[in-house]
C-alpha positions as MATLAB code, in Angstrom:
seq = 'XXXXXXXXXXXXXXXXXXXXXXXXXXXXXXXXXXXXXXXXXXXXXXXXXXXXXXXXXXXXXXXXXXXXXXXXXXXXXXXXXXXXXXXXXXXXXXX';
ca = [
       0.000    0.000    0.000;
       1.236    2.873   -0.767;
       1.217    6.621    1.318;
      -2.078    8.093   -0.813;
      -3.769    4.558   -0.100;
      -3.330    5.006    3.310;
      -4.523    8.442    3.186;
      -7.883    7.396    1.926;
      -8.249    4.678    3.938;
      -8.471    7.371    6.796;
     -10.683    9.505    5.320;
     -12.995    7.269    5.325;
     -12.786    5.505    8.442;
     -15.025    6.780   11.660;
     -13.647    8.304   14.949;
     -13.738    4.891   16.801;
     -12.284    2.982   13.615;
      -9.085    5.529   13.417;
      -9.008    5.050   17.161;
      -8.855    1.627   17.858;
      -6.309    1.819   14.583;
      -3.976    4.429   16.687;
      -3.995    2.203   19.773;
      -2.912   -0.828   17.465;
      -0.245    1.354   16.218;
       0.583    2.155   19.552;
       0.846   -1.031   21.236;
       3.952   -1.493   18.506;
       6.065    1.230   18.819;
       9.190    0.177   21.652;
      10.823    3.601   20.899;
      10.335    5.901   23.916;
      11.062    9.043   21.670;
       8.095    8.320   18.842;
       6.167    7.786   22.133;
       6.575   10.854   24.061;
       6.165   12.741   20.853;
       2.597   11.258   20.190;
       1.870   11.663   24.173;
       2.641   15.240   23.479;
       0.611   15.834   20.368;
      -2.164   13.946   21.747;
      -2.025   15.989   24.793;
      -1.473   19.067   23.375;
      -5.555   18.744   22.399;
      -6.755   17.960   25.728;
      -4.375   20.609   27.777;
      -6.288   24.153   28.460;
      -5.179   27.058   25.965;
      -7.467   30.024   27.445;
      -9.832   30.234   30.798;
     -13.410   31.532   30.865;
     -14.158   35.156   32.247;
     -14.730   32.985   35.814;
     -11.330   31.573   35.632;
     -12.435   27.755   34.163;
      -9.959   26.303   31.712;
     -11.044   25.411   28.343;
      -9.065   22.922   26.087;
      -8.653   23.349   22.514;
     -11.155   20.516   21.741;
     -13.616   22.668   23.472;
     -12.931   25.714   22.181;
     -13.188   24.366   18.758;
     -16.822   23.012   19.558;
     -17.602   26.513   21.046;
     -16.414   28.340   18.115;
     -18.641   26.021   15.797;
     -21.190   26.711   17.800;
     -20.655   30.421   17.513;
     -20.364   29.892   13.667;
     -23.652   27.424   13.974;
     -25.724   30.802   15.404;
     -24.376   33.438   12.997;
     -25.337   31.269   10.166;
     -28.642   30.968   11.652;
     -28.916   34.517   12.590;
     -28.722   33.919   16.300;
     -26.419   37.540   16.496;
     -27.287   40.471   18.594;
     -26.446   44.314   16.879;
     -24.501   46.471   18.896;
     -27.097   49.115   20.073;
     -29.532   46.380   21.063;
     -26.414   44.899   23.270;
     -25.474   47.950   24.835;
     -29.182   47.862   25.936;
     -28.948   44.694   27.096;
     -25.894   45.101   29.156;
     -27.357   48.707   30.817;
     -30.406   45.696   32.405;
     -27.116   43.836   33.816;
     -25.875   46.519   35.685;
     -29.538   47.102   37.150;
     -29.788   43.846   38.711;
];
């Protein structure tokens, strides 16, 4: 097989598929190094990259489903104009 065969054979494979494919893989490698670099990389999606306005961390993985959510509303013209949010924020203060 050759390096665009594999390619395709992970495009069309599910989540669980390319997971239980990885952990194969895995269970292979002896080389500490190739390890640690794939602990890293893995990691690196699951470590917190920014905290919410109350101090909670959010990881990247999250962040990318909040910003697709974000992207989800605008499409669907869930948005708020600026004058109207101004308004909104004045009834915060009140409370």
């Amino acid at each position: 097989m050759n390096k665009l065969e594999d390619y395709n054979i992970f495009v069309y494979m599910s989540i669980s598929d390319l997971q239980l494919k990885l952990h194969q893989i895995i269970d292979q490698v002896n080389d500490p190094e190739i390890l640690k670099a794939v602990h890293t990389l893995l990691n690196s999606q699951l470590e917190p990259v920014i905290k919410t306005a109350d101090g909670f961390p959010i990881s990247k993985i999250e962040l990318d489903e909040l910003l697709e959510l974000s992207e989800s509303d605008i499409q669907n013209g869930k948005t708020i104009n600026q004058e109207d949010l101004k308004n909104e924020i004045t009834t915060w203060r009140k409370k």
